[in-house]
Structures are given as structure tokens and as C-alpha cells.
N, C-alpha and C positions, 0 to 999 in steps of 0.2 A: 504494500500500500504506500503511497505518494501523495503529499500533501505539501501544497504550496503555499509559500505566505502570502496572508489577507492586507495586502496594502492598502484596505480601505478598511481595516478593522475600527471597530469604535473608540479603541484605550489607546491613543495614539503611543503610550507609556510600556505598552505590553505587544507594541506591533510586533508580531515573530520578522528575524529576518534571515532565519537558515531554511532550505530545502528540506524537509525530513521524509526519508525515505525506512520505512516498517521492515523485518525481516524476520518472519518468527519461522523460517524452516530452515535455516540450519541451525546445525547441532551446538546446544549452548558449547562444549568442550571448544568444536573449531570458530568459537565465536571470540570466548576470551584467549585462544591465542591468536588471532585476527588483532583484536583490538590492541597487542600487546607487543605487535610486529609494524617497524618501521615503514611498510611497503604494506599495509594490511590498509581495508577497507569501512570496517566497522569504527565507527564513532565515537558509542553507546552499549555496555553491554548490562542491562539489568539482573538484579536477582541472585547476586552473586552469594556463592556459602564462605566461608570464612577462610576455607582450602585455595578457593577460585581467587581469593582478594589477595591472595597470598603469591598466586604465581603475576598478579598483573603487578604487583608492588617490581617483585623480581623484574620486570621487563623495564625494555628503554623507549617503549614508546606509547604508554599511559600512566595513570596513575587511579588510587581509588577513592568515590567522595563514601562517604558513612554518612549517614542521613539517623538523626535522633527521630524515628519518624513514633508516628501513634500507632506501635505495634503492642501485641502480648501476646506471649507465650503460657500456656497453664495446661495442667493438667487435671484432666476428666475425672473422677471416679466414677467407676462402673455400677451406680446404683440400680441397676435395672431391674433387681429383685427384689421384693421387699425383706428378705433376709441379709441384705449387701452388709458387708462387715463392714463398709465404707457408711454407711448408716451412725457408725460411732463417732461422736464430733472430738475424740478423743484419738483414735487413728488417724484421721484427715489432720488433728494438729501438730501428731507425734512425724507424719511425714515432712510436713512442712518446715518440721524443728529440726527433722537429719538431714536436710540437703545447707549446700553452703552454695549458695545465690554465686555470691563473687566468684569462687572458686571455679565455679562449671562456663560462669564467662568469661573471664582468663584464658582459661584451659579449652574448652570443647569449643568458643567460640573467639578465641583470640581477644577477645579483648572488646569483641565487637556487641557490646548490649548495655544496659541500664539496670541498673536494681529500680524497685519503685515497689509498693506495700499491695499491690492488689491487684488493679489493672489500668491506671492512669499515674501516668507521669507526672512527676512534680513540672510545674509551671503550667498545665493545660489546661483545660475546663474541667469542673469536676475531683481534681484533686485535692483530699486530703489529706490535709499535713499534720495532723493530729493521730497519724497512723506510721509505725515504721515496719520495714520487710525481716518478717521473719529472721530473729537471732540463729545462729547456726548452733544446736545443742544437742549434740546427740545423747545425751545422757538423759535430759529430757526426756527427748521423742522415745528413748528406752522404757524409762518410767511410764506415758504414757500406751506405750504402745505392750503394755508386760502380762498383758492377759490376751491379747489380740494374735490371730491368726496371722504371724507375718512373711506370709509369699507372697509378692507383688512382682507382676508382671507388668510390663509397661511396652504398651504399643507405639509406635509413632511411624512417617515417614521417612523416607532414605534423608531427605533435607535434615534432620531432625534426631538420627542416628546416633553422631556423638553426642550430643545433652543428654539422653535419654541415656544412654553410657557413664555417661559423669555422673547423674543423678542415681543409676540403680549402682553406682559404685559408694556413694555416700550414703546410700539408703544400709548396701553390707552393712560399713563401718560401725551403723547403728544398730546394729543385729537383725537385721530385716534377709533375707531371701529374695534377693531378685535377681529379675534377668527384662532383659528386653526382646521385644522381637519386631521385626519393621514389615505395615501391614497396616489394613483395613482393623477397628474395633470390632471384629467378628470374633468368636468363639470365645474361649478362657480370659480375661483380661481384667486390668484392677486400675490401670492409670493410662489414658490416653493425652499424650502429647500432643497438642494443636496449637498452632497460630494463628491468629485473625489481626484485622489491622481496624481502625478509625477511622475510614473515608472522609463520616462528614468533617462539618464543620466545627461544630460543638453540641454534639449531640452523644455522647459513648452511651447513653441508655439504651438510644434505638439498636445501634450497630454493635458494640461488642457485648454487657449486659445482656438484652435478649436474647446474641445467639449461643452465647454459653450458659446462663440463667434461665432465660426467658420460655415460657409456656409453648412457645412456637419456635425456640432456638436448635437450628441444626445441630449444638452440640451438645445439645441438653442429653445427658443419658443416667437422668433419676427422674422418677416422682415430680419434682422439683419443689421450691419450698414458696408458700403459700403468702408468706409477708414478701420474699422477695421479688415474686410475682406481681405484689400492686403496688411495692416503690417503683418498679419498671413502669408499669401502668399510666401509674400515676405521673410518673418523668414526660411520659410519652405524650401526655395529656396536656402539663404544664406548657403556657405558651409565655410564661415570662419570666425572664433569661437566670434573674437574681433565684426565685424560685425553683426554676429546673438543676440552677447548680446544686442549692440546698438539697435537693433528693437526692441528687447524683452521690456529693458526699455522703447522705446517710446509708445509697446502695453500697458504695465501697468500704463501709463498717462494717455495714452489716454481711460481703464478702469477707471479710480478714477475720473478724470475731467468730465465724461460723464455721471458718477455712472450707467455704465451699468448693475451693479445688485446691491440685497443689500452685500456691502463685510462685512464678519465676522471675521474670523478667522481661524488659522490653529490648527483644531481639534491634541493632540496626541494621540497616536498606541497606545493602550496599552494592553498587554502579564502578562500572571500569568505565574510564572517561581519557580517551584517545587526547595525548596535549594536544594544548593549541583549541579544544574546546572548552570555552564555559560552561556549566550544566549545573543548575541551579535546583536540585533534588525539591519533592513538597511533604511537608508529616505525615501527609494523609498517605503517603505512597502512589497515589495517583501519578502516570507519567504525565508531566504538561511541558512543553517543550517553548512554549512562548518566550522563555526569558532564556534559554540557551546563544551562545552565539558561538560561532567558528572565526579563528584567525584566518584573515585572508593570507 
């Protein structure tokens, strides 16, 4: 796909003025060494894992932007029984106490994420800061986890592979039994690792809330819980601004206090960006290419 700039755009301020040209069929692999080779043709390469940021750093003809964008990472629990040992607000806390946040983005993601207490970032809509990210205490989570069934299994995608490594390695250290395996949440499972991101603008009840919370949330996989269902509601409802934040806030308490999942972190964006272009990443992760420019 090919898209030329609107020189009669309305925002004289945001008139794009590069050619942009779309390529989603080749293979991400010969994209970032494309982007990463002197004589190469790609620009722009989105969506990069942490490995991928690693070989364009290595090259001499890009570099890579990291975008603080409005992502989260968490993980599922498999409530889908009404017997789910995940049921216990005492195992969901005891897991949340044996992982080390820092440690796994360091390590499994280079360096490349945020800590943050729930699922909004400090400085965005909605956060609050009267909440901090899970202390790392494995003694703790022992304590609380010491009458509990603890084999945990943890599904995620191949993206999503090492966290989900890091994490069932710290979950051991805690006395827990796991393993991971990389796959669809079908069959046997306790922890499903997923990403979503913040499109809108200031809205995280609509978009991230509902789909992991929410009564109609694709990632909902319990029951779900019946007050946090009408602060979502309620958010959804709110048409003014000061007000929707105050629920917002009171939804992200009432995640952390509940440990309605395990919370990790906010993964960043990260773009191989050919020198010689500007590329002005956005939070919502949305591509928008208006404010891009190329050296002549």
C-alpha cells in the first residue's frame, strides 16, 4: 500500500511530507536486516522483541526508538471453574509477591519496559499514585501460598517466551512448580500471559479494563467480579473527564488490592528506524507517520 502526502491537509502543522510506502509481506527477520544494511531498503521496521533491537543496535545503518507507549502486560488466571484454586485472593497475591518486576525486564526484556502498580502508567490518565508495584518477597508469597496447590503452568506466545521464563523461574525460587509452555489458553493452564495496549485517548476503562476485566472482555477467563464490572460501567458511562478519572483510579485499586491478575509491566514499542529518518513513535502505539521526515 502507497500513500501520498495530502498537501492540502487541514493542520498545515502536521502536513506529512514523506512518500510512505506499506510492506507487511516480507518476512519481519529479512526486514530488520534490510533496515540494518547500508544498501537496504526499509525505512521503518515495527514491533520489534528485544533480541530484534539488539541486532539493529549492532548495525551501521539504523538505530532503535523505544516508545514509553500505553502498553500492559499481565497475566490471566485461569478461573474458568468454579473450583479454580486461582479463586484464592491469597495465591493470586502470593504470585504477584514471587516475581521480581525489575529483574525479568532487565533480563528477558533488556531493559526494555516500565514497572507501574497495575495497569496505567505513572503520568497518564487514570493513574494512581497512591499505589506501588508489587515488592518482590518470596518469603511472603511462600507464606501465603503454604497450603495452596502450587503447579502453575503459564501459557503465552512465542513474543512473550522469555518473560514467561523469567517469571516461572522466580515463581521456582518461591517454591512454586512451574513451567511454561507457548500456545493458545487451551487445555491444562493457571497463568496466561497477554499484552494489550491503550489506543484511545484517555479512556483505559473502555480498552484495557474491559478486555481483561470486563463482562464482554476477550480476556476475561473467570466468572469475573461483580463491583468491578460497574466501576467499568460506570467509567464507560461517565462523560466528565475529572469524574471518569476518579473511577479509573478507584478501578486500579480495586485491581492491585484484589491482585486480579499477575500485574507486570509496561512492555516498550520498539521501531528500527533507518538514519537519516525522523520517526516520531505515538503511546497509543498506533502507526501515524504525519510527523516522520526523511533527510534528503
Amino acid at each position: 500500500m502507497v500513500l501520498e502526502p495530502n498537501e492540502e491537509y487541514w493542520d498545515p502543522a502536521r502536513t506529512p511530507t514523506v512518500r510512505v510506502v506499506f510492506d507487511n509481506v516480507i518476512p519481519k527477520a529479512a526486514a530488520v536486516k534490510d533496515v540494518g544494511s547500508a544498501d537496504g531498503e526499509i525505512d521503518i521496521v515495527t514491533e520489534l522483541t528485544p533480541a530484534e533491537a539488539a541486532q539493529v543496535e549492532d548495525s551501521d545503518a539504523a538505530g532503535v526508538v523505544a516508545s514509553d507507549s500505553k502498553t500492559v502486560l499481565l497475566g490471566v488466571f485461569n478461573q474458568t471453574s468454579g473450583d479454580s484454586k486461582w479463586n484464592d485472593i491469597r495465591l493470586r497475591k502470593a504470585v504477584n509477591y514471587a516475581v521480581d518486576r525489575q529483574g525479568v525486564i532487565d533480563d528477558a526484556m533488556m531493559g526494555y519496559g516500565n514497572l507501574m502498580p497495575a495497569t496505567i502508567l505513572e503520568g497518564h490518565f487514570g493513574y494512581n499514585d497512591s499505589l506501588e508495584p508489587y515488592a518482590h518477597d518470596p518469603e511472603q508469597a511462600g507464606q501465603l501460598a503454604k497450603d495452596a496447590d502450587k503447579t502453575v503452568t503459564i501459557v503465552t506466545d512465542e513474543a512473550h517466551e522469555g518473560v514467561a521464563d523469567a517469571v516461572a523461574a522466580d515463581l521456582s525460587d518461591a517454591g512454586f512448580d512451574a513451567s511454561v509452555k507457548v500456545g493458545e489458553p487451551t487445555g491444562k493452564w493457571d497463568i496466561w500471559l497477554v499484552e494489550h495496549f491503550d489506543w484511545s485517548p484517555e479512556f483505559p476503562a473502555a480498552v484495557v479494563h474491559r478486555e481483561y476485566f470486563g463482562d464482554t472482555g476477550g480476556y476475561l477467563k473467570s466468572p469475573g467480579d461483580k463491583r468491578l464490572h460497574r466501576l467499568i460501567d460506570q467509567a464507560m458511562r461517565t462523560v466528565d473527564s475529572d469524574g471518569q478519572e476518579e473511577i479509573t483510579m478507584a478501578i486500579e485499586k480495586h485491581i492491585y488490592d484484589h491482585a486480579d491478575a499477575l500485574l507486570l509491566f509496561a512492555p516498550q514499542k520498539l521501531y528500527a528506524v533507518r538514519d537519516g529518518v525522523d520517526f516520531t513513535p505515538y503511546k497509543s502505539t498506533v502507526l501515524e507517520l504525519a510527523e516522520t521526515k526523511v533527510d534528503e
